[in-house]
C-alpha positions, -999 to 999 in steps of 0.1 A, spaced: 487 -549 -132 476 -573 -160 439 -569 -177 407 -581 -157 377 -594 -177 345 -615 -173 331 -637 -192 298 -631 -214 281 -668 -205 250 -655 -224 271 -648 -256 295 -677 -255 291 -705 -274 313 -738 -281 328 -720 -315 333 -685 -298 344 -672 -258 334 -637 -258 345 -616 -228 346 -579 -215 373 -560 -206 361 -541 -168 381 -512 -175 399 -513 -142 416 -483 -139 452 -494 -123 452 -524 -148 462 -531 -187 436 -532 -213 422 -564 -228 435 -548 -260 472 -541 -244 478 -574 -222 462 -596 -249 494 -624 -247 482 -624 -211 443 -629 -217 448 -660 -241 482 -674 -218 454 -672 -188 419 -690 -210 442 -713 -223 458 -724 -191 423 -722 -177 410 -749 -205 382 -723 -216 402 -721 -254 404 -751 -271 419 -756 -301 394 -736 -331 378 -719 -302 374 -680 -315 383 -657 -287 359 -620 -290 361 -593 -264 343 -559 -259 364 -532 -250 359 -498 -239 338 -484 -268 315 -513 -263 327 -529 -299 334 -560 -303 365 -573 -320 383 -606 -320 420 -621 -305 436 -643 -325 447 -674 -312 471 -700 -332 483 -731 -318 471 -723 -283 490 -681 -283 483 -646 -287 486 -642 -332 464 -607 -335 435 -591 -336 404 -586 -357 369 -578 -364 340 -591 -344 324 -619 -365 286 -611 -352 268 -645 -355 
């Protein structure tokens, strides 16, 4: 089954969507269905174009999915603002 998540309203802003992966045990990771994850914001209007996409993952750290031209490009480190 693909990833679930929910959405961090407190630590979104208009630059940055952070979410968290739930950890569902039959599911994919955040981390391992990530072309999913940005195909789904995307579709869902919630990652415009220069929008930074951050998720927590199991370990609680936060790290960043890439996103060019509206798809999955990568990942990196959290930017903490």
């Amino acid at each position: 089954m693909h990833a679930e998540w929910e959405i961090m309203d407190l630590e979104s802003t208009d630059e940055c969507l952070v979410i968290r992966d739930t950890n569902q045990p039959q599911n994919k990771s955040v981390t391992n269905d990530a072309e999913f994850v940005v195909e789904t914001l995307v579709r869902q209007g919630l990652l415009p174009q220069g929008r930074r996409l951050e998720y927590y993952y199991s370990q609680l750290n936060l790290d960043q999915i890439i996103v060019k031209d509206g798809e999955f490009a990568g990942f990196a480190p959290g930017k903490w603002d």
